[in-house]
Every structure is written in structure tokens, then in C-alpha cells.
C-alpha positions as MATLAB code, in Angstrom:
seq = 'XXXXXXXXXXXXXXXXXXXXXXXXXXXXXXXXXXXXXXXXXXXXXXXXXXXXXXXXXXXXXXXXXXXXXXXXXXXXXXXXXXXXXXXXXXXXXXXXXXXXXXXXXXXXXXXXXXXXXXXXXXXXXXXXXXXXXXXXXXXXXXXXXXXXXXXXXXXXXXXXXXXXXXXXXXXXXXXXXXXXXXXXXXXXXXXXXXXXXXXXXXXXXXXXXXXXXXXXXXXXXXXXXXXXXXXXXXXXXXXXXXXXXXXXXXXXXXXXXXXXXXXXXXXXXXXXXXXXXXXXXXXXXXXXXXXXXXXXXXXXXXXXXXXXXXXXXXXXXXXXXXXXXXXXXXXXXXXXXXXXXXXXXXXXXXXXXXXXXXXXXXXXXXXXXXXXXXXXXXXXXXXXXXXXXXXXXXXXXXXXXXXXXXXXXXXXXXXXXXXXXXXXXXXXXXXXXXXXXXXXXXXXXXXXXXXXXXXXXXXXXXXXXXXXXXXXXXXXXXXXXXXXXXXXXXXXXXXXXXXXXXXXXXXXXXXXXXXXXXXXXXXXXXXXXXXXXXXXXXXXXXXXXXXXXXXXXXXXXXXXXXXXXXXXXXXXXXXXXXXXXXXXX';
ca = [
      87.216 -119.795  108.291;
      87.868 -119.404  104.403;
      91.063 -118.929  102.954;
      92.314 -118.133   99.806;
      95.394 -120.564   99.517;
      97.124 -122.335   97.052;
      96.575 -125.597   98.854;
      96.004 -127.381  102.053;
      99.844 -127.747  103.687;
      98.500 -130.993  105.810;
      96.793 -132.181  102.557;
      97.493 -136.544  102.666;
      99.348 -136.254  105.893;
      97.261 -139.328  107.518;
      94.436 -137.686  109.314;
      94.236 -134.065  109.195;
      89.967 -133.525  108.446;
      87.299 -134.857  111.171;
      85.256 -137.485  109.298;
      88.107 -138.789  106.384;
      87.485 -141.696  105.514;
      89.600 -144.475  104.428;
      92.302 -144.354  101.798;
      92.606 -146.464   99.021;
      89.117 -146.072   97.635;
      87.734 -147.019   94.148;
      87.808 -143.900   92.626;
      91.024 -142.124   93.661;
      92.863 -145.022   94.163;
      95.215 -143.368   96.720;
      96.763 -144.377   99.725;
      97.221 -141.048  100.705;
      93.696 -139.653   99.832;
      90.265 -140.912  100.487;
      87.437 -140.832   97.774;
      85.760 -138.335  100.037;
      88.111 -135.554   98.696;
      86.839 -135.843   95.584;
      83.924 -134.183   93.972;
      81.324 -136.923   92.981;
      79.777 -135.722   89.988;
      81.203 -137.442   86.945;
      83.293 -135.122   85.138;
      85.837 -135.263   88.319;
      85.737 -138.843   88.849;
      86.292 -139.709   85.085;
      89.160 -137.062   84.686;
      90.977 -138.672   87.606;
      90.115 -141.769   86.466;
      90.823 -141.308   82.535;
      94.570 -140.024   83.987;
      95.123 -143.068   86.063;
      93.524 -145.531   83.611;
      95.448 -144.029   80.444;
      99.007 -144.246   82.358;
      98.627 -147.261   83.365;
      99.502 -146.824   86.972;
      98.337 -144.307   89.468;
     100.991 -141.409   88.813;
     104.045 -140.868   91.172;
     105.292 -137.334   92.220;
     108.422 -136.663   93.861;
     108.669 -133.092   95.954;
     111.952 -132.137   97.005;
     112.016 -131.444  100.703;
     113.940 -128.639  101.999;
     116.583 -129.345  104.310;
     116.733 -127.695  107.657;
     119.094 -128.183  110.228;
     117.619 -130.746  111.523;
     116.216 -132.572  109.064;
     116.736 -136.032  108.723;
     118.738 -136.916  105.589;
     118.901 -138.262  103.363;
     115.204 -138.006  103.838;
     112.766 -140.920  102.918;
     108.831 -141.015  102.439;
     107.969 -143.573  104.627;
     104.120 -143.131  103.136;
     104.465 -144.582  100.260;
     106.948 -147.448   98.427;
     109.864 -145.883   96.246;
     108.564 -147.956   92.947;
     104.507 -146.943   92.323;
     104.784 -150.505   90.482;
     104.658 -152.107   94.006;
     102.351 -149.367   95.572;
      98.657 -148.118   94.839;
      96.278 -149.729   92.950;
      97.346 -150.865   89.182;
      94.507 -150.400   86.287;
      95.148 -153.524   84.252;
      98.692 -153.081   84.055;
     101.472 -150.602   83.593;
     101.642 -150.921   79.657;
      98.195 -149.319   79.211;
      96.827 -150.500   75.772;
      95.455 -146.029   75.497;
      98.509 -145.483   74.038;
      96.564 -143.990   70.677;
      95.449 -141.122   70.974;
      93.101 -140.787   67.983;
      92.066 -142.873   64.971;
      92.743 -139.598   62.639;
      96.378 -141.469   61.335;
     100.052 -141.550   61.894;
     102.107 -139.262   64.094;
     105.465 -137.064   63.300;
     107.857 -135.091   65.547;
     108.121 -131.275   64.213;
     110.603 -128.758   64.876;
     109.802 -125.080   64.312;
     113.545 -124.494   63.828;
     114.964 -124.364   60.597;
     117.787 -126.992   59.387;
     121.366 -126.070   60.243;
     121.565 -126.367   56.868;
     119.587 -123.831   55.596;
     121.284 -120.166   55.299;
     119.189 -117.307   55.800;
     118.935 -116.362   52.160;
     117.203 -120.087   51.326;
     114.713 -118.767   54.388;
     111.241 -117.134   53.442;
     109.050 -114.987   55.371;
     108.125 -117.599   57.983;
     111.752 -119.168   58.171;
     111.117 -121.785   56.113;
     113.085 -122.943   53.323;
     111.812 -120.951   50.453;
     112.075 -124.434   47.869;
     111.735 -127.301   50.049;
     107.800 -128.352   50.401;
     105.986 -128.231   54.058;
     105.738 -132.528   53.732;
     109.552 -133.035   53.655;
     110.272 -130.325   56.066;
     107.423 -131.548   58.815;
     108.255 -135.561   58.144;
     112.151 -134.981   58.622;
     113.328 -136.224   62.177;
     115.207 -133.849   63.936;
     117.689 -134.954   66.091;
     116.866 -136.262   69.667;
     116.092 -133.481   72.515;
     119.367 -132.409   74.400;
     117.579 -132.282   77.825;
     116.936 -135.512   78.753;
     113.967 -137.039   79.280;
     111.980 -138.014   82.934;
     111.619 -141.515   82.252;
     111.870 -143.540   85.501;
     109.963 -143.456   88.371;
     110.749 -140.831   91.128;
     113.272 -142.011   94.398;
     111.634 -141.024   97.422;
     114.857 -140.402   98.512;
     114.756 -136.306  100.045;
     111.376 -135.648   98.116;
     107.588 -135.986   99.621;
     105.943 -138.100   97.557;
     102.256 -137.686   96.204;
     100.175 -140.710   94.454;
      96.904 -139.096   92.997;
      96.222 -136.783   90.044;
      94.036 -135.406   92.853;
      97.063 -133.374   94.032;
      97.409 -131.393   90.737;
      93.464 -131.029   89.529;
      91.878 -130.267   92.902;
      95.047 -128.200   94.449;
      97.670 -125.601   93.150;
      95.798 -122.810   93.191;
      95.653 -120.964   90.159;
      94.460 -117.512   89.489;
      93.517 -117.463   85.855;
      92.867 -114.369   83.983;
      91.000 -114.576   80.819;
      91.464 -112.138   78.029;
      89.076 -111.295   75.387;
      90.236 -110.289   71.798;
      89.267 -108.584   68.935;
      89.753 -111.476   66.727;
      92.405 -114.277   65.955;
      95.138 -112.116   64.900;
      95.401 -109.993   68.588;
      94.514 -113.566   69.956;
      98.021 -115.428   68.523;
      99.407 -112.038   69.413;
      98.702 -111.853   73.154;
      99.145 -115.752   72.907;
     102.865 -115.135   72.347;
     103.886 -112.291   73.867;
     102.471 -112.776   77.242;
     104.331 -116.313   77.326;
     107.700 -114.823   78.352;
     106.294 -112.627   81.547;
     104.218 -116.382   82.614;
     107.545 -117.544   84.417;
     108.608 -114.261   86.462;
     104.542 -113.922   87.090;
     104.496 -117.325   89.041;
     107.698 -116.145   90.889;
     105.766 -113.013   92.208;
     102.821 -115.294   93.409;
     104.482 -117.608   94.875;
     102.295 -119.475   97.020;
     103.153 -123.030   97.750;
     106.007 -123.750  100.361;
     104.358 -126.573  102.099;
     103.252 -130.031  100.280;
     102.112 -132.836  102.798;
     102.998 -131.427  106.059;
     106.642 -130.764  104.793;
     108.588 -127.786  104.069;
     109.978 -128.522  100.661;
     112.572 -127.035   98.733;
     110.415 -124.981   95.869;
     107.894 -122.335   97.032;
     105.913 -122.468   93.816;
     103.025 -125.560   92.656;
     103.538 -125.554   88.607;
     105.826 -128.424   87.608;
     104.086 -130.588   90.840;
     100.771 -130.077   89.548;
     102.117 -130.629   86.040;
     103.432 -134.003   87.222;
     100.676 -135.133   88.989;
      98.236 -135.063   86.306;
     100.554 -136.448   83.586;
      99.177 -139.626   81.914;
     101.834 -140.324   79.624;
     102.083 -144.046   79.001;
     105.182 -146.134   79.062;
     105.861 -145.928   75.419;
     104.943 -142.317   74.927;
     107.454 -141.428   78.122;
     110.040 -143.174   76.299;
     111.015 -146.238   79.074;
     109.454 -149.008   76.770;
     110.125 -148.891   73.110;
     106.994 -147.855   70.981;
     104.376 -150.379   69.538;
     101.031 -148.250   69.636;
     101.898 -144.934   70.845;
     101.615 -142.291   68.472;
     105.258 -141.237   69.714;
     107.238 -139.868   72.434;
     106.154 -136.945   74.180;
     108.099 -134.785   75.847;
     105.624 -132.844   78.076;
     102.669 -133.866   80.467;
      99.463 -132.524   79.086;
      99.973 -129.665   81.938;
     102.886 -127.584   81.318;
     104.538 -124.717   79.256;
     103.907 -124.226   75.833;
     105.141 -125.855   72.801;
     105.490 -123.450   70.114;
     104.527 -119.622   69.405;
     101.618 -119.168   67.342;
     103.298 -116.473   65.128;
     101.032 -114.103   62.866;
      99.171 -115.649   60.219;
     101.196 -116.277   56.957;
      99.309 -113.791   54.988;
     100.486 -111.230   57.067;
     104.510 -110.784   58.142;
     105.312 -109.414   61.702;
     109.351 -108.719   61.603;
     109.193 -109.691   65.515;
     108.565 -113.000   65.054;
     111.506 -115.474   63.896;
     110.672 -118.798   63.684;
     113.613 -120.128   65.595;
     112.408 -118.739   68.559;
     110.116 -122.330   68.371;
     113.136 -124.313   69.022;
     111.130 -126.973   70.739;
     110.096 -130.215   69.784;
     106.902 -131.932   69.908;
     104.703 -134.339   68.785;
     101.631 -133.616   66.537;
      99.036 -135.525   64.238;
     100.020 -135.808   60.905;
      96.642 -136.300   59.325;
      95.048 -133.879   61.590;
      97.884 -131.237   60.252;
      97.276 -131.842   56.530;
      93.077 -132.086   56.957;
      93.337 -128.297   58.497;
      96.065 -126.714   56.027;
      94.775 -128.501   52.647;
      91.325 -129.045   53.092;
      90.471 -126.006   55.238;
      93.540 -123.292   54.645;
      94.359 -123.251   58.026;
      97.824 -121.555   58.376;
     100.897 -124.120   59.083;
     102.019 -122.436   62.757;
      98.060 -122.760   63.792;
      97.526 -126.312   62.512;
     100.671 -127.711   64.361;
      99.173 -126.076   67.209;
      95.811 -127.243   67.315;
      97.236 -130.897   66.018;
      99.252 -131.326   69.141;
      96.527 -131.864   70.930;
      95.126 -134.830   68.877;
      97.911 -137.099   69.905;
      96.458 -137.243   73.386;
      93.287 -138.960   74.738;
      90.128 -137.057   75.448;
      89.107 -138.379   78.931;
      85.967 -138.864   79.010;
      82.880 -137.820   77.003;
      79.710 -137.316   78.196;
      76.362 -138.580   76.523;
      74.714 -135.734   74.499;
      78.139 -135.086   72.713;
      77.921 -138.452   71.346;
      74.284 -137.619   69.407;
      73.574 -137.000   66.088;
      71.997 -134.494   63.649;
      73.421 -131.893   61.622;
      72.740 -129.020   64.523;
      73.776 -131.378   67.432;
      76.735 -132.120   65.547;
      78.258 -129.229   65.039;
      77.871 -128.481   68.696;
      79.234 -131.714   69.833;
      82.143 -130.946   67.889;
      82.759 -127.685   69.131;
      82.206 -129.492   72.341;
      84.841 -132.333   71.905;
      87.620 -129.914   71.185;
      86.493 -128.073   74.273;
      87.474 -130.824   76.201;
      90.290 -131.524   74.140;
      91.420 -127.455   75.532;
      90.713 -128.630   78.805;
      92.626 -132.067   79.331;
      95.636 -130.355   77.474;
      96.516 -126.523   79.694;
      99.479 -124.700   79.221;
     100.426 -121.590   81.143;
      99.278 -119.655   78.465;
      95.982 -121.471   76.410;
      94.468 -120.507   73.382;
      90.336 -120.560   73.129;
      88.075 -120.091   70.176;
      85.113 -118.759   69.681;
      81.904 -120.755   71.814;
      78.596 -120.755   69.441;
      76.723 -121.137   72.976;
      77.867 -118.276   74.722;
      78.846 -116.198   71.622;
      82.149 -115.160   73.046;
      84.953 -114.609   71.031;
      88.653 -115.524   70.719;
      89.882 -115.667   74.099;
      93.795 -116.137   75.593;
      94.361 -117.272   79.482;
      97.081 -116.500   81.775;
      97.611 -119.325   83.786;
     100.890 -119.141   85.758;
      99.637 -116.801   88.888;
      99.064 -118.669   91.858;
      96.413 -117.934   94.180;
      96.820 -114.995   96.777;
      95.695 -114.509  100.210;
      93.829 -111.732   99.753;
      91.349 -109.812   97.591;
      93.657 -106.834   96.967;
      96.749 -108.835   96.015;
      94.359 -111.167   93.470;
      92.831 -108.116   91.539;
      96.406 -106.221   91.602;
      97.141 -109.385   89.529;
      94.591 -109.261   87.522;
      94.905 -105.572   87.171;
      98.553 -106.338   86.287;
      97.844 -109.065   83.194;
      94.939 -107.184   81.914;
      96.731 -103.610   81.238;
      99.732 -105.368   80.158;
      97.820 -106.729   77.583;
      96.593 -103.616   76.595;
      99.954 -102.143   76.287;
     101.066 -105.160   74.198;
      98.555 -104.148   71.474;
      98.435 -100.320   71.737;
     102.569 -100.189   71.725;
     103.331 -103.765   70.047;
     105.765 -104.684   72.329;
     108.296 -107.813   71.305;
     108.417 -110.089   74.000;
     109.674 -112.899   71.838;
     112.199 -115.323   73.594;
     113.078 -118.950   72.480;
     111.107 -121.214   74.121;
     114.243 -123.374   75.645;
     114.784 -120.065   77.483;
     110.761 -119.926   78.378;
     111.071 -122.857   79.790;
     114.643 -122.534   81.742;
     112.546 -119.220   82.921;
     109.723 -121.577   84.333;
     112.219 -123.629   86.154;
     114.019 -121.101   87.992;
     110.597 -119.316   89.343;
     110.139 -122.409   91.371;
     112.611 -122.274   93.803;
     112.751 -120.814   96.896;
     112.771 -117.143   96.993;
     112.517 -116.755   93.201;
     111.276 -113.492   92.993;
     114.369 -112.295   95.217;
     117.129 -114.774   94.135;
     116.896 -116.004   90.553;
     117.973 -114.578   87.548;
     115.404 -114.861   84.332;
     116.087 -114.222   80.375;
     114.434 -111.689   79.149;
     114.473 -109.237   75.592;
     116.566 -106.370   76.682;
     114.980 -103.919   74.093;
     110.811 -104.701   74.309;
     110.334 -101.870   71.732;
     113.112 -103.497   69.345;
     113.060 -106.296   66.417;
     109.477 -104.527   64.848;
     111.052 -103.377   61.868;
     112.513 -106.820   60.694;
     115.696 -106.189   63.087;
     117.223 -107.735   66.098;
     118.218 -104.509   67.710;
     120.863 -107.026   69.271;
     123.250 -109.474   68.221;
     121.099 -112.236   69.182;
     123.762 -113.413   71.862;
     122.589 -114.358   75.096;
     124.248 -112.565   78.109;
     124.774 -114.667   81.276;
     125.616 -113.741   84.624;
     125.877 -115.929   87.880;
     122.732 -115.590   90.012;
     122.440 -113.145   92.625;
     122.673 -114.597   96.535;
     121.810 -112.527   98.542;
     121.673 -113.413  102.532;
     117.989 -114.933  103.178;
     115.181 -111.964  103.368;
     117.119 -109.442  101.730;
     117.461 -107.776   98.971;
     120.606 -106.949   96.294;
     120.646 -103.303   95.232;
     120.889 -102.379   91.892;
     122.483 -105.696   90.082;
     124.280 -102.998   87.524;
     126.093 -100.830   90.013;
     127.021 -104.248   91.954;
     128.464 -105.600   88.458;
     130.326 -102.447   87.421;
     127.959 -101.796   84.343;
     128.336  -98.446   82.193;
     124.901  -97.770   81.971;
     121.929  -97.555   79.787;
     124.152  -96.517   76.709;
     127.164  -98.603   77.178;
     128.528 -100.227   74.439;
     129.707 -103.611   76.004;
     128.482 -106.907   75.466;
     124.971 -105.938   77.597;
     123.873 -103.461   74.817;
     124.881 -105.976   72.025;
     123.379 -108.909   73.516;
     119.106 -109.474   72.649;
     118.200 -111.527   75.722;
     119.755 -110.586   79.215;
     119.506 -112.469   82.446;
     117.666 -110.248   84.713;
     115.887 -110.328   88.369;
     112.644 -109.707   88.605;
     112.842 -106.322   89.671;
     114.950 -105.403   86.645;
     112.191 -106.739   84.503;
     109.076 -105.312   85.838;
     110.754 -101.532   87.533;
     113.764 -101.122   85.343;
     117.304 -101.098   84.623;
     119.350  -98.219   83.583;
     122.933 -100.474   84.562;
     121.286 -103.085   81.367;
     119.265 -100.318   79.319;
     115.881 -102.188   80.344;
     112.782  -99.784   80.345;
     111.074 -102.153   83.100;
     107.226 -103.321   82.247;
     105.719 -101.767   85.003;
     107.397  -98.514   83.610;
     105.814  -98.520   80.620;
     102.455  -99.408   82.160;
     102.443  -96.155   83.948;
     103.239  -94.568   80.862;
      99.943  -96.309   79.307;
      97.943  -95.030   82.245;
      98.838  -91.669   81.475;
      97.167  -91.932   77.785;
      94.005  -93.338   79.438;
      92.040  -90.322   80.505;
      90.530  -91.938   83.424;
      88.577  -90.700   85.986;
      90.856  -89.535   89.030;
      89.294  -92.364   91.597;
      89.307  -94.898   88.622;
      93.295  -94.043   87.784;
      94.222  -93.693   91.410;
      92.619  -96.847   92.387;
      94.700  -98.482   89.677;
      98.036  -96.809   90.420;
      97.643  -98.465   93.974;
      97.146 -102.141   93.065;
     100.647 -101.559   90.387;
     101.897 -100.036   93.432;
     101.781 -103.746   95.647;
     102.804 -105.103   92.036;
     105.676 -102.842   92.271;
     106.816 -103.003   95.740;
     106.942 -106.532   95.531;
     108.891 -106.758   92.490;
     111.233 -104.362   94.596;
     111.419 -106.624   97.159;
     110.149 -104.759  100.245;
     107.345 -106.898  100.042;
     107.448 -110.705  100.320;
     105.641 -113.568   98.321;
     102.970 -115.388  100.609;
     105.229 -118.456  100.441;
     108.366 -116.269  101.994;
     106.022 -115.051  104.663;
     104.323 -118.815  105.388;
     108.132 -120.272  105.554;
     109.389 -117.504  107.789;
     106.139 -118.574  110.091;
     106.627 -121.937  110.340;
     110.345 -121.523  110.934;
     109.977 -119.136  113.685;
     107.164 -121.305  115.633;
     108.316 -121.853  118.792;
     107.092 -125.716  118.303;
     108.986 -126.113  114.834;
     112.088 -128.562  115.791;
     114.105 -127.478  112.481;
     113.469 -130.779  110.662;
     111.149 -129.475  107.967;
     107.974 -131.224  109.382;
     105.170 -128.667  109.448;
     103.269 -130.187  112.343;
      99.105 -129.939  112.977;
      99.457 -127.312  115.490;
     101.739 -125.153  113.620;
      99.575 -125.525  110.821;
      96.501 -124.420  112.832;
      98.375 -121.308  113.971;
      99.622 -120.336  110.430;
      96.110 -120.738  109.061;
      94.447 -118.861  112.518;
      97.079 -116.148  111.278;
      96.699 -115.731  107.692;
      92.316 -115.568  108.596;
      93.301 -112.735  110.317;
      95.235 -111.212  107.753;
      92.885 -111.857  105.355;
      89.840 -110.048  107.397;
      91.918 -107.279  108.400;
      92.225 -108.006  111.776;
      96.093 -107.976  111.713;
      98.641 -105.749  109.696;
     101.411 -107.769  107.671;
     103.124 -104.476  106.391;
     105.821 -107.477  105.350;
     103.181 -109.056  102.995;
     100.770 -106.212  102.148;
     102.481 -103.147  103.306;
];
């Protein structure tokens, strides 16, 4: 049997695979996983390995466990010890002496948001102070982050806890869609604007209810897979104060984005407003200044590519070390290859390859793996013609990337899709013409709760709304807290058009052959239905198995022979030899 899963449920639940070997091997380093679970060839081994070695400690996750009626709690891991100091295998010690990222110079902390300072008059084109140079704004400290940081090592008090890298890089399924542009201008374009949709896309494929044999209280695999593959050292995390460390860093080289690319500064787009990068981060100083002075890189793109030269490259294999003019210019292009792929984001950013002569490319990497072929390519299907709408219709998409990142929070829990509430631009077609179309106020509103497997009806009509042309605070305010339905079908109570509305729309400029538009219209149609919510996410319908098993005891344990049934099950689905009208329709 193959499935098409996000990730094996009894995955480092003791043994669950005939022949497993022994934990605790030399290049894992586990005691949950055995070396035989990893691919042997060396790029594997020395990406787990430059992870471990670079932290200084074989990384700790912590998975919250969902609590059933029976569940013990408070619940503890008994697989692993609560400090990862006393557990695993150490490399050296847990002050790894990686901290420095590169030999290329000193590090900074940038803000893409203006000082409070600063009126809007003293602003230019790119919201930054029209007399103040680029080296006092980018070496001015801005004040510390108001979300605190995760510094200390997880409890293992009510979460599942995970001890390899192995967790993130080999598991979490992710569908990626790659996007081809026209040329770096639609690239930093499609870069930005498809940012905002990343958080209520991995909502809709949510895939992931079961980590270790437990039911746990998150149905989607982004900030665990994030986690697991974070090699932050002590200093850069922030618990020991910093000697060699370029500087704190507030991400795991997995994880949302930083900043918005913007347009290039040659070229003004009224949509984007530099505050909406109100996110810090650090970057490379000298990396920064080499690409703007010496190589008139635009400011928004060099502070994007020199965020990635404050973190290690992993490993580097042999020919990339040789020399030669031609061999050198394609080990460099090679190098910051790997940079790219140590360092992904849910939304990444690839240049042009001299080897394969492809072009700019942008990746969507937030969907998470479906069961079937159908639901994958209605995915797809989904990412690609919404890009295509982006550019044909310039939509604004913009949103501040605190809120981006708020977004990517809530799509994790349970029942996202049906439950949370995400920000989103009310007007898509506004802010082109250098205005807001809004006040620039957010609008809040408490989170819909509905009882479990149903569905709200229209959140206007159940909040009293006026409509799409009320004049209330809705119509005033530029980002709205919406469901996901709202977002992708429509609004009328909070004047949203809906995404998938104006999709449609697209189609109907196309001119496509009948079976070519038809075909099409059905995979939007599963898009649609389950943005609707009379179809469920795979992880609603794989929770609602397991807690209906007639051997499930209500503790959140997801036990061998459950598992074996719910796999059996989904094979089935997957082949066609059962309906799931509550999945697939």
C-alpha cells in the first residue's frame, strides 16, 4: 500500500516497522529514531548532522497533545527527559562554537518600518526618510520585539515530544508548487502577494492530526517541522548572552517570511507601503552594502538575500569547492543554492539556474500533502490560476507581516479551516492608485465556535452587518478578520469579493476549450466546497476516525491497530474502492 500522507502517525512510537533497528545511532542521534530512517547518501546525513552539530544539542520539540476525556493530565512524555541537556547525544557541547555564520563581517538588526518619528511628509517613495542616509537608518537599533522570544527548552508537560531534525526534513508533507515568471519584477510580485493566502492555504490542507501515536491538539505540521529543524545556537536564541553570534534571531531557518520584497526602487507600486515589513530580523551588514554599492542591487532585495548570510551553509560538497573561472561561477551559483535550501520560508524566492536555464521562479510552500490525486492538483490548480489573476488584475494582497504571521498561527489548530478567524485586505482591488481604500484600522471580531463538525452560516447575517455598502466601521477598516470561507467564496455582510470569485471571473476571459475549462471548474469546485465547509480537511476526517474506533479508549493514544485500520481505510479511499462524500464529495 502507498499513501499520500503528511506523515507516519506511529512515526518514533517504539517499534512500529518490522526490521527497525536500534535507536540512538551515530547519525541521527535519536532515541526515538534509528539511523535506518534515514536516507544514506550524504546530503541527508550532513543536513541532519550540520542542524544537530550547529545547535549544539540534538533539537527538542514539544507537540501539544489534545485532551480527550480520558486523557491523562497533565500529560507527560515518558520517552524522552524534560531537559534535552540530560537526554540524546550532545555534539561537543551545548554552546556550539558555529555561532558565525559567515566571514563576510559584522551583523545589524533592520526594521522595514519607518521611525515613529518620521511623519509622512519626511517619507519618500519607499517609506524612507527622504534626508536621512540608508547607513544610519539600517545601523539604528530598533527597539526589542514585543512577542517574546522561545528561549528555553520545551516542558514535556501535555506535549509529545520529538528529538531529531528527522521529524521536520523527512516528514510534514508538503505540496510545493513552483511558479515560473517572466522576470524579477512579476517574481517580487507573486513573492508578496501570494504570502497572505500561505496561512488560510495550510488551513484548507490540513493534514497532520496525529504526531507519535498521539492525537495532539493542532491538525496542521508547519511550526513542528519549523521547530524541529531549527539550529539556532544558544547565543543566537537569546538564552546566553552573545560572544560570536552574529546576533539574535528571531526565526528558525524554516518558517514565515521576513520581509516583502516590494517593487524595485526604480519603479513605484502605490500598493506597497513599507510598514507593512514591520518585522525584525537579522541580516549581514557587509553582505548588504557589497550588493547595493558595488553591484546596484536595490535596498528591499539586498536585505533579503543578506538574511540568509547570517546562517551556516550545512554542508558543501567537493566540486563546489574547485577552482577556475567557469567552475567558479557555477560553484557560486551553487553555494547560494544551498544557501535557498537550508533557509525555506512558506513562500521562497529562486533565481535564475545557468544549468537548467530556468528563470526566476517563486514557491508556495504552505499546502500540506493530500490523500489523493484530485485534491493535490485542485491545489495546484488553485495556486497556479491565482497567480495568474494576481498579474492579469494586480490584485493587493498586502498585509503586515505581524498579521501574516498571527494568520500562520491560527491555521494550526484544530479545525482551522472551520473555526478560526484570519486578517485579510477587505478591498483586493483597492490601494493601486497610491490609496488605502480604508482607514488602515484593523477590525476584530471574537472567533466563531461553532459546535464540532459544523458549520456557522453567513458570519455577517449572524453579526447583524448592513451589507456590502454599509458605512460602519467594516467598510472603513483595510484588514478584516474573516473565515476562510469569507475569503476564498465571498462576503456581501463585509463587502469581500471572495478569491475564488474572482477566479471564475478569470476563467471566463480564458477562451478554453470546453473539456479543458470544465475540467478546471471541477477541481475549484472541491476548492470551493471545502472552503464552504461541506467538505472536511483530511485531518478532520482522520480525527473523527480514530475517535469513533471502537478500540479508541478516549485518552488520545492512537494505538497500532487503530492505526492499521485508518491507513487500510484511507488505501481504499485513495484507489476508489470506497466513497468519502465527507472528504471528496
Amino acid at each position: 500500500m502507498l499513501l499520500s500522507i503528511s506523515q507516519f502517525p506511529l512515526l518514533g512510537t517504539g517499534t512500529y516497522i518490522d526490521h527497525q533497528g536500534a535507536p540512538n545511532g551515530p547519525l541521527l542521534r535519536s532515541q526515538l529514531l534509528p539511523d535506518i530512517c534515514l536516507n544514506s547518501q550524504p546530503p541527508f546525513t550532513l543536513e541532519i548532522g550540520g542542524i544537530v552539530d550547529r545547535r549544539g544539542v540534538v533539537p527538542y520539540t514539544g507537540v501539544p497533545v489534545f485532551r480527550d476525556t480520558n486523557t491523562v493530565w497533565p500529560f507527560v512524555d515518558e520517552d524522552l527527559p524534560a531537559d534535552p541537556y540530560k537526554g540524546g547525544i550532545l555534539t561537543q557541547s551545548c554552546e556550539s562554537n558555529r555561532d558565525s555564520a559567515c566571514a563576510m563581517g559584522s551583523s545589524t538588526v533592520a526594521t522595514a518600518t519607518p521611525s515613529a518619528a518620521a511623519s509622512p511628509a519626511d517619507l519618500n517613495a519607499n517609506g524612507l526618510p527622504s534626508n536621512a542616509p540608508w547607513d544610519a537608518l539600517l545601523n539604528s537599533q530598533p527597539p526589542p520585539p514585543s512577542r517574546p522570544l522561545l528561549l528555553e527548552p520545551p516542558s514535556n508537560k501535555n506535549c509529545v515530544l520529538l528529538d531529531s531534525p528527522l521529524f521536520g526534513i523527512g516528514s510534514g508533507g508538503v505540496l510545493r508548487v513552483t511558479l515560473c515568471a517572466a522576470d524579477l519584477d512579476e517574481a517580487r510580485s507573486l513573492h508578496d502577494q501570494l504570502a497572505p493566502i500561505s496561512a488560510i492555504m495550510a488551513a484548507l490542507t490540513a493534514a497532520t492530526p496525529i504526531v507519535k501515536g498521539h492525537l495532539v491538539n493542532r491538525d496542521c505540521y508547519w511550526d513542528v517541522q519549523c521547530s524541529t529543524v531549527d539550529d539556532r545556537s544558544a547565543q543566537e536564541r537569546g538564552i546566553v548572552p552573545l560572544t560570536t553570534a552574529k546576533g539574535t534571531l528571531l526565526k528558525s531557518r524554516y518558517g514565515s517570511i521576513d520581509m516583502y520584497l516590494g517593487p524595485d526602487e526604480t519603479r513605484a507600486d502605490p500598493a506597497f507601503r513599507r510598514v507593512y515589513n514591520d518585522c525584525h530580523f537579522t541580516y549581514d551588514k557587509q553582505s548588504f552594502w557589497k550588493m547595493k554599492e558595488d553591484h546596484g542591487i536595490d535596498s528591499l532585495l539586498a536585505l533579503h538575500v543578506s538574511r540568509l548570510f547570517v546562517r551556516d551553509i550545512h554542508y558543501a560538497s567537493e566540486n563546489m569547492l574547485s577552482t577556475g573561472e567557469t567552475s567558479s561561477a557555477m560553484s557560486g551559483q551553487e553555494h547560494f543554492k544551498r544557501f535557498l535550501g537550508c533557509s525555506r520560508q512558506n513562500i521562497c524566492l529562486y533565481p535564475p539556474n545557468k544549468c537548467t536555464s530556468s528563470g526566476w521562479e517563486v514557491e508556495f510552500m504552505s499546502l500540506e500533502a493530500q490523500l489523493t490525486d484530485a485534491e493535490n492538483a485542485a491545489f495546484i490548480t488553485f495556486i497556479v490560476l491565482l497567480s495568474r489573476v494576481i498579474i492579469s488584475y494586480r490584485l493587493n494582497l498586502y498585509l503586515p507581516i505581524s498579521l501574516m504571521d498571527q494568520n500562520m498561527a491560527r491555521s494550526q489548530k484544530v479545525n482551522a479551516a472551520g473555526e478560526q478567524l484570519f486578517f485579510f485586505r477587505r478591498d483586493v482591488f483597492g490601494g493601486r492608485d497610491g490609496k488605502s481604500n480604508g482607514s488602515g484600522r484593523i477590525s476584530k471580531r471574537a472567533n466563531l465556535t461553532p459546535s464540532r463538525n459544523t458549520r456557522p452560516t453567513s458570519a455577517g447575517a449572524e453579526r447583524g452587518t448592513r451589507g456590502m455598502n454599509c458605512s460602519g466601521v467594516y467598510a472603513k477598516a483595510e484588514y478584516v478578520e474573516l473565515s476562510v470561507d469569507e475569503i476564498l467564496n465571498g462576503s456581501e455582510a463585509f463587502g469581500v469579493t471572495g478569491i475564488l470569485n474572482i477566479i471564475f471571473t478569470y476563467l471566463n476571459t480564458m477562451r478554453l476549450e470546453y473539456d479543458v475549462e470544465q475540467a478546471l471548474r471541477r477541481q475549484l469546485l472541491l476548492v470551493k466546497r471545502r472552503a464552504s465547509g461541506k467538505l472536511c480537511t483530511l485531518a478532520t476526517w482522520m480525527r473523527n476516525f480514530v475517535r469513533t474506533h471502537p478500540e479508541y479508549q478516549n485518552d488520545s493514544v492512537v494505538s497500532q491497530s487503530i492505526n492499521y485500520d485508518m491507513l487500510r481505510a484511507m488505501n481504499d479511499i485513495e484507489e476508489g474502492r470506497v466513497a468519502a462524500p465527507e472528504l471528496l464529495g
